[in-house]
PyMOL Python script that loads the backbone (N, CA, C, O; Angstrom):
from pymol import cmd

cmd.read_pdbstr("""\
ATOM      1  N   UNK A   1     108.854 113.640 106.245  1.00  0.00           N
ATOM      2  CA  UNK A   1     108.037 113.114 107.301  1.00  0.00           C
ATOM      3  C   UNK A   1     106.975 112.213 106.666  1.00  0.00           C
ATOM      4  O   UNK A   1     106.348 112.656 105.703  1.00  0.00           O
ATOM      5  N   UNK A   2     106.777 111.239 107.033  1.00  0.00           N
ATOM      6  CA  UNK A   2     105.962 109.840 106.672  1.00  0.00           C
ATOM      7  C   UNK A   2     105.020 109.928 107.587  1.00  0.00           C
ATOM      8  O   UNK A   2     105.408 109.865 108.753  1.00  0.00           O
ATOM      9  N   UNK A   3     103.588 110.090 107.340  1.00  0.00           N
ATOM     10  CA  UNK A   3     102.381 109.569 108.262  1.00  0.00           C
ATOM     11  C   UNK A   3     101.555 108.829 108.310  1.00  0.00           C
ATOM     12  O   UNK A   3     101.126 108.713 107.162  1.00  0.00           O
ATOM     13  N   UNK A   4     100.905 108.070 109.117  1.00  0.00           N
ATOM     14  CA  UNK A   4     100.315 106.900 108.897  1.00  0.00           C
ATOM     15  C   UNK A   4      98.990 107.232 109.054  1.00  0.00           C
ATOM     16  O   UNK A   4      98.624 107.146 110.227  1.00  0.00           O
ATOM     17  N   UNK A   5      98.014 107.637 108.150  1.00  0.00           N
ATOM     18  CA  UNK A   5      96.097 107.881 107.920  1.00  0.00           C
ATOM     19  C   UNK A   5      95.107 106.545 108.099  1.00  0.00           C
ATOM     20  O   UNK A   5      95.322 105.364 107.825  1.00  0.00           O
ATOM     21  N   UNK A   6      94.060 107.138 108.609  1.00  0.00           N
ATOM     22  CA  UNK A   6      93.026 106.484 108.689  1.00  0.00           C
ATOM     23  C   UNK A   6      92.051 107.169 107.492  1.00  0.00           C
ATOM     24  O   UNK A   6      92.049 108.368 107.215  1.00  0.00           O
ATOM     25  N   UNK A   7      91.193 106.098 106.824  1.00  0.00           N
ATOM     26  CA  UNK A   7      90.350 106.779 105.679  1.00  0.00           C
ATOM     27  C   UNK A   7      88.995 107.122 107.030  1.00  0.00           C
ATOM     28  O   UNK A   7      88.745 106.112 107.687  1.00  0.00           O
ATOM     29  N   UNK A   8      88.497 107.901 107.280  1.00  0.00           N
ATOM     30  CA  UNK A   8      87.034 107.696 108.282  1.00  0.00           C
ATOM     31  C   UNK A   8      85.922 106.999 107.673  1.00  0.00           C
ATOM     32  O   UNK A   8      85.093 106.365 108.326  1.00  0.00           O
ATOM     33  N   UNK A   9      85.912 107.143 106.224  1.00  0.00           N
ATOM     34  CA  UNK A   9      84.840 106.130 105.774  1.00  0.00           C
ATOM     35  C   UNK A   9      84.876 104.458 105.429  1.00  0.00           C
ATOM     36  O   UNK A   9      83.946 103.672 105.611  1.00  0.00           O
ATOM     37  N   UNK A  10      86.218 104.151 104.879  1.00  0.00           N
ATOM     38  CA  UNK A  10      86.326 102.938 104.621  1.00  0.00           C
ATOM     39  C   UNK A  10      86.769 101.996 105.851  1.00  0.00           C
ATOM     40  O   UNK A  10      86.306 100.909 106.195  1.00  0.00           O
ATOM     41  N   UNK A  11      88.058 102.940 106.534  1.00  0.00           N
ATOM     42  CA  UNK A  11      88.731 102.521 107.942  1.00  0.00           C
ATOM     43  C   UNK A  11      90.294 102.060 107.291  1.00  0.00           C
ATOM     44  O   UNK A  11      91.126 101.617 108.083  1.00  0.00           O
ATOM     45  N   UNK A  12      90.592 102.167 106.038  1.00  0.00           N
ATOM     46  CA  UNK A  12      91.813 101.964 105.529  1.00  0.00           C
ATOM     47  C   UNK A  12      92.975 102.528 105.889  1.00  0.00           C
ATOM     48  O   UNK A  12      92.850 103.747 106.010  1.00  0.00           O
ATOM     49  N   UNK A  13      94.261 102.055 106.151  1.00  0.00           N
ATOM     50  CA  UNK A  13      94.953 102.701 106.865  1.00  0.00           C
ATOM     51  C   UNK A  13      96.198 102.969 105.287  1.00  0.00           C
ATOM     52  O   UNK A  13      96.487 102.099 104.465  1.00  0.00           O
ATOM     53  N   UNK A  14      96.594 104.108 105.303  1.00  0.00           N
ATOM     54  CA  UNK A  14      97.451 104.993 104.027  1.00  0.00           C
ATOM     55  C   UNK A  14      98.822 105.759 104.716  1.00  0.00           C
ATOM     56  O   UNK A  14      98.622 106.411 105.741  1.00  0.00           O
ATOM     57  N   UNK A  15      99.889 105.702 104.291  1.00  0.00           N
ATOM     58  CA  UNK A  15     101.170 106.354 104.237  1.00  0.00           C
ATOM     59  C   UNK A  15     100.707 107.565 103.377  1.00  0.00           C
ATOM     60  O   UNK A  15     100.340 107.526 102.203  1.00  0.00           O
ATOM     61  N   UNK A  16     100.815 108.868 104.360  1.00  0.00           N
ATOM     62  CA  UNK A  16     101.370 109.682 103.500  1.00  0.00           C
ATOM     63  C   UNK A  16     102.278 110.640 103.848  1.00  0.00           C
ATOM     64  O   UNK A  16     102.269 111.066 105.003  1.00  0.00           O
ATOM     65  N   UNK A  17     103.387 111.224 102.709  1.00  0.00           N
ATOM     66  CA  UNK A  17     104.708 111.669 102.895  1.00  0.00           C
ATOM     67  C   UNK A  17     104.032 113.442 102.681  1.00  0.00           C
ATOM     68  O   UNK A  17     103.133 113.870 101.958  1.00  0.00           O
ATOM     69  N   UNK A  18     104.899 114.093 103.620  1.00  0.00           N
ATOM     70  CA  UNK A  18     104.995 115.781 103.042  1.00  0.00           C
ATOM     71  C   UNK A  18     106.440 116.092 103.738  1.00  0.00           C
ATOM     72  O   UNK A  18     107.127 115.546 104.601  1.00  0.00           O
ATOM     73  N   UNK A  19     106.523 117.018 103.082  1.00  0.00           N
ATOM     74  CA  UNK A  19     108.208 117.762 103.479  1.00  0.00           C
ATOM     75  C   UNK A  19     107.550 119.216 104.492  1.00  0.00           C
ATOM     76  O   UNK A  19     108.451 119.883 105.000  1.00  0.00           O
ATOM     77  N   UNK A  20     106.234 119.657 104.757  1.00  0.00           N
ATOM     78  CA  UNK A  20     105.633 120.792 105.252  1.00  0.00           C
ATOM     79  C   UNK A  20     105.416 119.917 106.846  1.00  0.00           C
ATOM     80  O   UNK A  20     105.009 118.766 107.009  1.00  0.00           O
ATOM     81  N   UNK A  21     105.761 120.726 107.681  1.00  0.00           N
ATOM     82  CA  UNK A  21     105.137 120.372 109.230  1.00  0.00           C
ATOM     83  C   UNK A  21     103.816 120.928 109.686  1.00  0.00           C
ATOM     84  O   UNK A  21     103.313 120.884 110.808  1.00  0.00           O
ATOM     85  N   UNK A  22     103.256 121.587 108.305  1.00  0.00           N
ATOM     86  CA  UNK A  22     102.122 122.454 108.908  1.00  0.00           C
ATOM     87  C   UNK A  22     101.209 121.492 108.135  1.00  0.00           C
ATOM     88  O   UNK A  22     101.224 121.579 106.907  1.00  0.00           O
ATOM     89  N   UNK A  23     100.402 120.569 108.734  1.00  0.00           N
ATOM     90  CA  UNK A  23      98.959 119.793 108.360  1.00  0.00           C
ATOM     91  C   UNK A  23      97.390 120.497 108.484  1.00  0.00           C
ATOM     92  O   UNK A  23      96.248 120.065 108.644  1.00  0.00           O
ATOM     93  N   UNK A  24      97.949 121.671 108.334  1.00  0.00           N
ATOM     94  CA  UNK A  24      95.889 122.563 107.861  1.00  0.00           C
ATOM     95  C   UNK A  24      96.258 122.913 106.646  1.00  0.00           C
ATOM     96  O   UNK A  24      97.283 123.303 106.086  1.00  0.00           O
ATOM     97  N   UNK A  25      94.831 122.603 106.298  1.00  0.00           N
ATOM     98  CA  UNK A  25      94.528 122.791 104.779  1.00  0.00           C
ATOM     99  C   UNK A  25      94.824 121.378 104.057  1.00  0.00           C
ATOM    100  O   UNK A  25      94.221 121.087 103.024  1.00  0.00           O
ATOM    101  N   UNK A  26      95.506 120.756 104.473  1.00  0.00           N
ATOM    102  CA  UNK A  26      96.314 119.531 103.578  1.00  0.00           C
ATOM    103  C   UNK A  26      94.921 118.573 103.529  1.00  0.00           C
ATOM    104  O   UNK A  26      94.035 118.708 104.372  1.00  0.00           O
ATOM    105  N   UNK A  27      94.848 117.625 102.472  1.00  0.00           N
ATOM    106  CA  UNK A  27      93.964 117.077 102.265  1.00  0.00           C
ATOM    107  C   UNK A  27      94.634 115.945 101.447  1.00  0.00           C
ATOM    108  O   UNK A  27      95.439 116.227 100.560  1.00  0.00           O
ATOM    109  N   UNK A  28      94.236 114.392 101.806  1.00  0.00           N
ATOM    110  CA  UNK A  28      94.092 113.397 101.256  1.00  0.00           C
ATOM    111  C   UNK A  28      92.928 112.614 100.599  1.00  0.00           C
ATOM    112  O   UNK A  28      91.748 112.790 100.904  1.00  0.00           O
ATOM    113  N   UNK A  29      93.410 111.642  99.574  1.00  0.00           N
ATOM    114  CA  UNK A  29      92.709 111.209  98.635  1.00  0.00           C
ATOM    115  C   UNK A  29      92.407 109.876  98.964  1.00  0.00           C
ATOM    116  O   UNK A  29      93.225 109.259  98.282  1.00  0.00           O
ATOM    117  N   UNK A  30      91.615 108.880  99.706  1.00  0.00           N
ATOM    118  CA  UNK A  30      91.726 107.471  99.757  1.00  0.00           C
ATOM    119  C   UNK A  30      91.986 106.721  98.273  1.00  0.00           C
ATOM    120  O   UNK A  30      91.656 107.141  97.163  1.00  0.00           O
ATOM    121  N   UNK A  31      92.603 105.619  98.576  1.00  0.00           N
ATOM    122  CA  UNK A  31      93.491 104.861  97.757  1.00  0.00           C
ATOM    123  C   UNK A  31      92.439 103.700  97.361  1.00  0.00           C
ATOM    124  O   UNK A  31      92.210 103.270  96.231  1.00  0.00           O
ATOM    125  N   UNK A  32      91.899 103.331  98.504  1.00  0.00           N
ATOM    126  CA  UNK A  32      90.546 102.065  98.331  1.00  0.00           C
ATOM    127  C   UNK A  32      89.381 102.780  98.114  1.00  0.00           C
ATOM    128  O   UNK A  32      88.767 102.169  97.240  1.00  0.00           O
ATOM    129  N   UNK A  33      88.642 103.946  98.525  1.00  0.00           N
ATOM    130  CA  UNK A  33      87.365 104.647  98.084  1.00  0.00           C
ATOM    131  C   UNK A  33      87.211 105.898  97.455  1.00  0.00           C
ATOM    132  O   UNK A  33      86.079 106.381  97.410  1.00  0.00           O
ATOM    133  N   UNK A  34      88.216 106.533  96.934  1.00  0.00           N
ATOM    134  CA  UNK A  34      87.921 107.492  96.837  1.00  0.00           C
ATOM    135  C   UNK A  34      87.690 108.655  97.205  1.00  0.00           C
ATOM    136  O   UNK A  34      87.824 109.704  96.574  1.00  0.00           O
ATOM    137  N   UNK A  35      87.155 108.386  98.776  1.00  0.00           N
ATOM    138  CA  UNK A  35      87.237 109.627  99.766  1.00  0.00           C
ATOM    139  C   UNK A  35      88.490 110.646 100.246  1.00  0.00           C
ATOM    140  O   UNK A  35      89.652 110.595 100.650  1.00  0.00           O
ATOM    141  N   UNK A  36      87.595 111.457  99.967  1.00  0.00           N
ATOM    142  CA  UNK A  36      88.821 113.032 100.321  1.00  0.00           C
ATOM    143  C   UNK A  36      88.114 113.865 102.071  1.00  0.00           C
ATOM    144  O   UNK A  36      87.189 114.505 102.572  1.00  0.00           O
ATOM    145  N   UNK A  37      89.383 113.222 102.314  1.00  0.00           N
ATOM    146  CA  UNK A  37      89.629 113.737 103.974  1.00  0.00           C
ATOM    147  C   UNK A  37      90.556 114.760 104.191  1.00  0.00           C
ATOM    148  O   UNK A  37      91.328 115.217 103.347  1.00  0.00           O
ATOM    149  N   UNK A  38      90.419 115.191 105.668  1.00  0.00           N
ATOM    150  CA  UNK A  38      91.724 116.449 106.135  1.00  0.00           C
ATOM    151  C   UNK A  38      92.908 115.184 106.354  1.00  0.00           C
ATOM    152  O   UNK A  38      92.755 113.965 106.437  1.00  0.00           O
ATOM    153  N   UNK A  39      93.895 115.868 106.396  1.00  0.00           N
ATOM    154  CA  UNK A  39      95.032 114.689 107.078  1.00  0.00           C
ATOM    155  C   UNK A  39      95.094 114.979 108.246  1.00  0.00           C
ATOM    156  O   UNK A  39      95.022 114.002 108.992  1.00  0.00           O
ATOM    157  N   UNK A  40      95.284 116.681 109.094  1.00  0.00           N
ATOM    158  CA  UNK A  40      94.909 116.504 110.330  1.00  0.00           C
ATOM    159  C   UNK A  40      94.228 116.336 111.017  1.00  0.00           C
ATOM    160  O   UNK A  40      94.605 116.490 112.178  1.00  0.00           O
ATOM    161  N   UNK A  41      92.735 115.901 110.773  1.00  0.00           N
ATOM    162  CA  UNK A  41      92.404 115.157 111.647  1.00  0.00           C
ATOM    163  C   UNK A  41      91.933 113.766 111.968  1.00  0.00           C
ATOM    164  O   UNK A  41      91.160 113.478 112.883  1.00  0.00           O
ATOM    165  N   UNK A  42      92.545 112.848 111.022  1.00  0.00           N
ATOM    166  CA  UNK A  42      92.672 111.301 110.444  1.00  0.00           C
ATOM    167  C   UNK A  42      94.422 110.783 110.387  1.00  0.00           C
ATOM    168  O   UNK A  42      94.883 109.857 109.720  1.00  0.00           O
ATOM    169  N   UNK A  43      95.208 111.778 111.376  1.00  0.00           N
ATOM    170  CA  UNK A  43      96.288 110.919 111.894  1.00  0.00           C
ATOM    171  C   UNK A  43      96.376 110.660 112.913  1.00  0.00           C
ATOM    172  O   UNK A  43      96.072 111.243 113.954  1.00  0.00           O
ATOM    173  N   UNK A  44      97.193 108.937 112.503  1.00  0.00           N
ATOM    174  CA  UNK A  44      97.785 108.246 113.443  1.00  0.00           C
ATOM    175  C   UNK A  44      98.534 108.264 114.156  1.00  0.00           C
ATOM    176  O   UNK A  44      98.555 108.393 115.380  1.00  0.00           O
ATOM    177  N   UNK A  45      99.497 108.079 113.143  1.00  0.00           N
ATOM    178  CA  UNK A  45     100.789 108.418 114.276  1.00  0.00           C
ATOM    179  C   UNK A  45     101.952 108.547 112.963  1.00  0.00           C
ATOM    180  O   UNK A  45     101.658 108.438 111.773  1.00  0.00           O
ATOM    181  N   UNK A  46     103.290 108.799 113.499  1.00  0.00           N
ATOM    182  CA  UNK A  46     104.506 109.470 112.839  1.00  0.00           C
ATOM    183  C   UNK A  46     105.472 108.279 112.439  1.00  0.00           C
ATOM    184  O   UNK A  46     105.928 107.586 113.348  1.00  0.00           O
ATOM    185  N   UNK A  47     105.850 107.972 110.953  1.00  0.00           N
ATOM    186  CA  UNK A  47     106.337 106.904 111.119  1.00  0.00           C
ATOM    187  C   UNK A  47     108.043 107.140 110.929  1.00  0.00           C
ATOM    188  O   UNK A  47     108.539 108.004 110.207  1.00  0.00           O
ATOM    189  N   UNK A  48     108.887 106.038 111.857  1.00  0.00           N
ATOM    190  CA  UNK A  48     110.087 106.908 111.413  1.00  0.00           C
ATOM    191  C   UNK A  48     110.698 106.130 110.211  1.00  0.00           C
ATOM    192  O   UNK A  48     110.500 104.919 110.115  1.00  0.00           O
ATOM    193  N   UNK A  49     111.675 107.028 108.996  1.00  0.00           N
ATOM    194  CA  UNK A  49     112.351 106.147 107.844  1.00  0.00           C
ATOM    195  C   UNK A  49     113.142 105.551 107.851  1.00  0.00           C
ATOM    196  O   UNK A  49     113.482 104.964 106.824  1.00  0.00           O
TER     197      UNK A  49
END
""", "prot")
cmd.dss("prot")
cmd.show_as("cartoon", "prot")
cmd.util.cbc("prot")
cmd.orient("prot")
């Protein structure tokens, strides 16, 4: 499963992949700042492959 993130601080938008359907606890790393966000609650939407 492929998802499409918003950073909340920069506003950068990031792909990220997990093979888990369960998004608590999961945490991303921004790619442009550095910032570490939840993933569930800075998704977009579901992208298909």
């Amino acid at each position: 499963m492929i998802l499409l993130l918003l950073c909340p601080k920069c506003k950068n938008k990031m792909k990220y992949q997990t093979t888990d359907i369960y998004l608590t606890g999961k945490r991303k790393k921004c790619v442009y700042c550095g910032n570490s966000f939840k993933v569930k609650d800075n998704k977009i939407e579901k992208i298909k492959p």
